[in-house]
N, C-alpha and C positions, 0 to 999 in steps of 0.2 A: 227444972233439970230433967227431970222425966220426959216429960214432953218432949225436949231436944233430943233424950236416947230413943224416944221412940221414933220420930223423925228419922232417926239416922238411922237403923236400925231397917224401916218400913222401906229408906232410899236403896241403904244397899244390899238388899232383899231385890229390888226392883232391878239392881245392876246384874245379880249375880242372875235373874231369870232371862236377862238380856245376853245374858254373856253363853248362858246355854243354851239358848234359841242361835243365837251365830256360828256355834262351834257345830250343832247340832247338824246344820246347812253349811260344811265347809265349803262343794264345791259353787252353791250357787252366792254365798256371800264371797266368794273368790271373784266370780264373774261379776257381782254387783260392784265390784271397786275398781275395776279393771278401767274404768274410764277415767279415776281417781287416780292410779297409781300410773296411770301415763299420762296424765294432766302434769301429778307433782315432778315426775321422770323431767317431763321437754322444758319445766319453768327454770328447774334449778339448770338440765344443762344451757336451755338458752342462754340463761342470766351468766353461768359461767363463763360461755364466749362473748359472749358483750365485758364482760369486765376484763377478759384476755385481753379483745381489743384496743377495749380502752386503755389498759395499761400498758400495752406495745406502743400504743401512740404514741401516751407519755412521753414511754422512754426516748421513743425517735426524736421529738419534739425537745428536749433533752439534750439528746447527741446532736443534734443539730444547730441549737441556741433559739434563744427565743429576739422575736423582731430584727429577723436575719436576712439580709438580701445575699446570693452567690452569685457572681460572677464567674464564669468559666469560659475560655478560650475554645473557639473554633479552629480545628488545624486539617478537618480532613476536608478531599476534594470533594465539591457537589457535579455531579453529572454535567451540569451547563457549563460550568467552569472547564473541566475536562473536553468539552466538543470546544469551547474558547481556544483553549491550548491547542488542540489538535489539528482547529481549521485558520479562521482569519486570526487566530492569537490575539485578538484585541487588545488594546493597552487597559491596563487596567490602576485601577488607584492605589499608592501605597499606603498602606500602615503598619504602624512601628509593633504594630501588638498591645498587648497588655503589658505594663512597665511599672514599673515603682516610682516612675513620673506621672502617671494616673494616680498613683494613690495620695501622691503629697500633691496635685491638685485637687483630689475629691474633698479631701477634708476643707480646703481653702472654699471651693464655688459650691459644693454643693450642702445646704440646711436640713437639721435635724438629725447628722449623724453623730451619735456617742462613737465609737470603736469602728475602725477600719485594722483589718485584718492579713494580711497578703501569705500565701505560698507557694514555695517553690519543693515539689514532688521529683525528686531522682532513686530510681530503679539499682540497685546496687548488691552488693553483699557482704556482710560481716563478717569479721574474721576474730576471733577470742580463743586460745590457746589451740591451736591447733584444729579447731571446728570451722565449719564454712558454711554459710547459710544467706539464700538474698534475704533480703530487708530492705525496707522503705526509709530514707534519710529523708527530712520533712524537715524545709528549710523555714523558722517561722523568725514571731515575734513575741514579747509576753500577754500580748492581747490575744493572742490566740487560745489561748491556755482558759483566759476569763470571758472567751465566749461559746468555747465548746465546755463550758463550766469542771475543767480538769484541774483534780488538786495533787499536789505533792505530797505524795506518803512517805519520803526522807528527802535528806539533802536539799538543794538551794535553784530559787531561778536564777535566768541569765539578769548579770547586771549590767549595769553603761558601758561599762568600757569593754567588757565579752562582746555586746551587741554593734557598739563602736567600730572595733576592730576586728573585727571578725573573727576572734580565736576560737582555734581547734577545740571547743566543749560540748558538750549534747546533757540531753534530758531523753533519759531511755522509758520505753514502757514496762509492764509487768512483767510479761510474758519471754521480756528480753533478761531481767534478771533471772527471774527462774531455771530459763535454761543456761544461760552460762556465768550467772553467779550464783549456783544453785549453795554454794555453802561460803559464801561469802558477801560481803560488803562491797557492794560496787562503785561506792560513794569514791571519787580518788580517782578509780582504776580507768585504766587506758582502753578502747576498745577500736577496730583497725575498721571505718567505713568505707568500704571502694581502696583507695590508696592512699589515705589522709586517717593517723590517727586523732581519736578526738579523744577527750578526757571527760569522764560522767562524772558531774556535777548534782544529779538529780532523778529518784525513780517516780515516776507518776503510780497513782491509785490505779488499781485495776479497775477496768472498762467492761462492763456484760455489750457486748453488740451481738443480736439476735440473727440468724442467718436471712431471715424476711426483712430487716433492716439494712443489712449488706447489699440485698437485691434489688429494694425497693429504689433504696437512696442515694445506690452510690460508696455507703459507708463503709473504709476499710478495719479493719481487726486496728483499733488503736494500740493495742496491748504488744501489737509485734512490732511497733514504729519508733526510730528513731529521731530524736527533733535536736535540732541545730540552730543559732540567729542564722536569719537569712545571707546577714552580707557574708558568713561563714560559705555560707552553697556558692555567693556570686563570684567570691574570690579564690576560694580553694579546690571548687568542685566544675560550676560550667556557669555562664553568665550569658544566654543565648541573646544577649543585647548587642553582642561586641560583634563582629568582622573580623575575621584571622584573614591573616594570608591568603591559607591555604582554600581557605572558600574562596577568594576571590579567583587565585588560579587553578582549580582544580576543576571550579564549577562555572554556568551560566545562570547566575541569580535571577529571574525575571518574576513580574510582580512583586516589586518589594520585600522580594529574600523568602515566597511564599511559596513558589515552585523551585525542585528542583530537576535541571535537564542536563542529564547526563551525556556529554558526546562521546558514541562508540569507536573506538581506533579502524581507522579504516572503513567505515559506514556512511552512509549518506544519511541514514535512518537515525530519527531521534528517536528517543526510550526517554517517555514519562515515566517519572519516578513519582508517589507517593510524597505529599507533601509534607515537608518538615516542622514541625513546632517552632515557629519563629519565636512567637509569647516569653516574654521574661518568666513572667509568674504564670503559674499552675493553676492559679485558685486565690478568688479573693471575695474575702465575706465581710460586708458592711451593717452595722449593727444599729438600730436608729432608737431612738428614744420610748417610741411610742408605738404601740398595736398600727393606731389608724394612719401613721405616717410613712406606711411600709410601701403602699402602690402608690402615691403620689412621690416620693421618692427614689423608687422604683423607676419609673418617667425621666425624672430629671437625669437621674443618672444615666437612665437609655440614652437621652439627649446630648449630655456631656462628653461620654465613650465617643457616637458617632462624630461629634465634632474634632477631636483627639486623633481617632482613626479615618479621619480624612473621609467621609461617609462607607469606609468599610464596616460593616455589620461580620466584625469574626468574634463577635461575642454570644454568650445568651447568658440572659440575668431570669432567676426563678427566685421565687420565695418560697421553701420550704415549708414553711410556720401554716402559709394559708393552702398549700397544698393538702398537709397532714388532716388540718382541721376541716378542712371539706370530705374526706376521706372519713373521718371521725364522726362528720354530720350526715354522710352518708350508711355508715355502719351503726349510727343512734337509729336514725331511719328503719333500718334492717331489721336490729335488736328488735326496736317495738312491733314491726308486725308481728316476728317473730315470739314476742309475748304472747300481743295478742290472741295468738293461735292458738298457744299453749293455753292460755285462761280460757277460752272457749272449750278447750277440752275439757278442765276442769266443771265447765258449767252445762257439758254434755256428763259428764260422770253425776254430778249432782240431779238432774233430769233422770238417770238410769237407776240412783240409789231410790228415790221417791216412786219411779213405776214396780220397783223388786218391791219396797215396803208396802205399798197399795195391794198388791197382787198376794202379797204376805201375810195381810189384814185378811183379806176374802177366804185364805187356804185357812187361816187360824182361828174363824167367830168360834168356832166349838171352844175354842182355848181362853177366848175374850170371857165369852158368857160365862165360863166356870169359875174363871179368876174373879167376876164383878159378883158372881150368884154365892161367892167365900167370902165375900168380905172385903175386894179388893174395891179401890174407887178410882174415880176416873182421869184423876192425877195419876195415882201407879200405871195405870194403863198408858197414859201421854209417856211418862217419864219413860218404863219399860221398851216402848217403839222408837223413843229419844235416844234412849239409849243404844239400843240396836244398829241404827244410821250412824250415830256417833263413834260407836268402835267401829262399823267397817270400813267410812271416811279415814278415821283416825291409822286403824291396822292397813289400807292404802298407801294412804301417808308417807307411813315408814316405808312400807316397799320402794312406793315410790322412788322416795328419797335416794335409799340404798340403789335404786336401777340408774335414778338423775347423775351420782355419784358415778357411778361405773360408766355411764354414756361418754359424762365430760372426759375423764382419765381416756378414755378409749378414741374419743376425738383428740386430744393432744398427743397422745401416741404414734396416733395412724394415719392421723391428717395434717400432723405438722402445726398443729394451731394453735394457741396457747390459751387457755382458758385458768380462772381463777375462781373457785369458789371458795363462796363467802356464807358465812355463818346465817348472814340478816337475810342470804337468798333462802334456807333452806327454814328457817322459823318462819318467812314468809308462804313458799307455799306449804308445809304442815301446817300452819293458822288457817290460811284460806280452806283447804280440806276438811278438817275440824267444821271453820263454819258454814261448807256446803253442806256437811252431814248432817250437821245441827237446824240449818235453815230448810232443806229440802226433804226433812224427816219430820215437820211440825204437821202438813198435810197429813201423811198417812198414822200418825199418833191420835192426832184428833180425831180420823174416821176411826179406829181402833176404839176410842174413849166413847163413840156418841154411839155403839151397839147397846142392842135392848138385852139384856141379861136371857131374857125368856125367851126369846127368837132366836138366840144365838145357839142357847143349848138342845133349840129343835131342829138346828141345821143339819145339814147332810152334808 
């Protein structure tokens, strides 16, 4: 038991010489960490942006569903098309669009899909006691709901004979209660879309959509949107499938209801007009079973549409999912150099703290020889310089840390970026720190240890 007090005793004797040899050289033990405390600074901010990243992915990947093909309608003119119209007008092919006859065939001919999707997107605005605001009416179906994985925080989905028949009901988002059911119960209540009212049946969960998501993908603010069964949009709202009248004698349809050509009263001169959304549906996302069946079904379906549309190509089909994650394997990519670099700094710091402690040795033999020529042995002497590298590593560290910490907040503030830190980033680089002081402080302990007691104290 002695022996262990005396141990302890002889150690932290060793610490507290070490601790006043650092304090002693504040500003040059300041500059010995300096490589240390922006090593740990860049590890934790990089690590922080990489885990923003990653988890923005997520979440995109998320809102968007997973093993998702989109389909989205082409409606505007291309340049060639436009010199078409304007010189020899060439005939050109029709097609019907994108229809709801595409989707009850896709399930039929085309393999490997779980859930097809359809909607129809109309521009409108709400009316609820006397307020008036547009909002998006989102004509769907209940798959919709289970592929952009949204769940119901009260109230009921649509059933058969709502979806059937198409009656006046919706499923509102959050953002729609908030504001005009701010102290009430929407479950019931009537609410005026365009000029059809509908009755809420259902509030969905609020939606975080990030504004780098909005831009990136496409993705509207779910939380202000109202949803409807579709055949409720086809029959009560607009069914861009049908032929009025009024189109036929008002306008001259050519290419398959794709152009419209406006004739001027008394002109000779035609005026192109901006062509019109023929497309039924707005947006239609097919859900397939499997990761690897996404581009080979991808294919088929490219092949199916063109057959349907008479080889018109007014579609484009993207897969979100492989988009994201190539984006994500490009930002892994990133992250790591961006490690990399940071850990090299850390291992220029470690390099810097071993030439301060060498150079430390040489200024101190007068201090070596006095402490070995009392009594001290050449373990105290290792330990004492161990120790030394170890608090400035460590006292680094922390600064670090605290500066790593301020970088990230200061990058998600100012750059819009979203970053995350995490506990296991910052025990990581303090560990690593610790062990460059400890690793790259054994050199100059040892030349410290291996001075001749009697040459030391004849130093100059």
């Amino acid at each position: 038991m002695k022996l262990k007090d005396l141990f302890s005793e002889r150690y932290l004797s060793n610490i507290y010489v070490a601790f006043e040899a650092v304090v002693a050289n504040k500003l040059r033990s300041l500059l010995t960490a300096l490589g240390i405390i922006f090593g740990v600074a860049a590890v934790i901010a990089m690590l922080a942006i990489g885990n923003g990243a990653q988890q923005e992915i997520l979440e995109q990947i998320k809102l968007v569903g997973v093993n998702n093909i989109v389909v989205t309608p082409i409606v505007e003119q291309t340049e060639e098309e436009i010199a078409n119209e304007q010189g020899a007008r060439e005939k050109e092919k029709f097609s019907p669009g994108l229809t709801l006859r595409d989707v009850e065939g896709l399930v039929k001919v085309v393999p490997g899909i779980s859930t097809v999707s359809p909607e129809i997107l109309i521009e409108t605005y709400l009316i609820k006691n006397g307020t008036r605001r547009s909002a998006k009416l989102v004509g769907v179906t209940p798959d919709y709901f289970r592929i952009t994985n949204f769940t119901l925080a009260e109230g009921k989905m649509f059933n058969d004979r709502q979806l059937q028949r198409g009656d006046p009901v919706c499923i509102i988002g959050n953002s729609i209660k908030v504001k005009f059911f701010p102290t009430e119960n929407p479950i019931g209540k009537s609410i005026k879309m365009g000029g059809v009212w509908l009755k809420v049946i259902g509030v969905l969960e609020e939606r975080y959509v990030s504004e780098q998501s909005i831009s990136k993908l496409g993705i509207r603010d779910y939380n202000m949107d109202v949803y409807t069964p579709i055949r409720t949009v086809l029959v009560r709202y607009r069914n861009r499938d049908l032929v009025t009248e009024a189109m036929i004698r008002n306008t001259n349809v050519a290419s398959g209801g794709r152009y419209m050509i406006i004739f001027g009263s008394g002109d000779d001169d035609e005026e192109a007009k901006p062509r019109e959304n023929y497309h039924q549906i707005d947006r239609l996302v097919v859900q397939v079973g499997e990761t690897g069946l996404l581009t080979p079904t991808a294919e088929i379906l490219s092949r199916y549409l063109e057959r349907r549309h008479f080889g018109v190509v007014d579609y484009e089909i993207t897969i979100p999912e492989l988009l994201l994650k190539q984006q994500q394997r490009t930002k892994s990519i990133f992250n790591f150099v961006l490690g990399a670099i940071a850990g090299i700094s850390l291992l220029v710091g470690g390099i810097g703290i071993m030439n301060i402690m060498l150079a430390s040795v040489m200024e101190r033999i007068k201090e070596i020889g006095l402490r070995l020529s009392i009594g001290a042995r050449k373990e105290d002497i290792i330990f004492q310089f161990l120790n030394e590298s170890v608090m400035i590593s460590v006292s680094g560290g922390l600064i670090g840390v605290v500066l790593g910490v301020i970088i990230a907040m200061v990058v998600s503030n100012v750059a819009n970026i979203p970053t995350i830190i995490s506990p296991f980033s910052i025990l990581l680089s303090f560990g690593v720190a610790a062990t460059v002081g400890l690793i790259f402080g054994i050199t100059p302990a040892k030349r410290a240890a291996e001075q001749d007691p009697i040459t030391s104290l004849r130093h100059e």
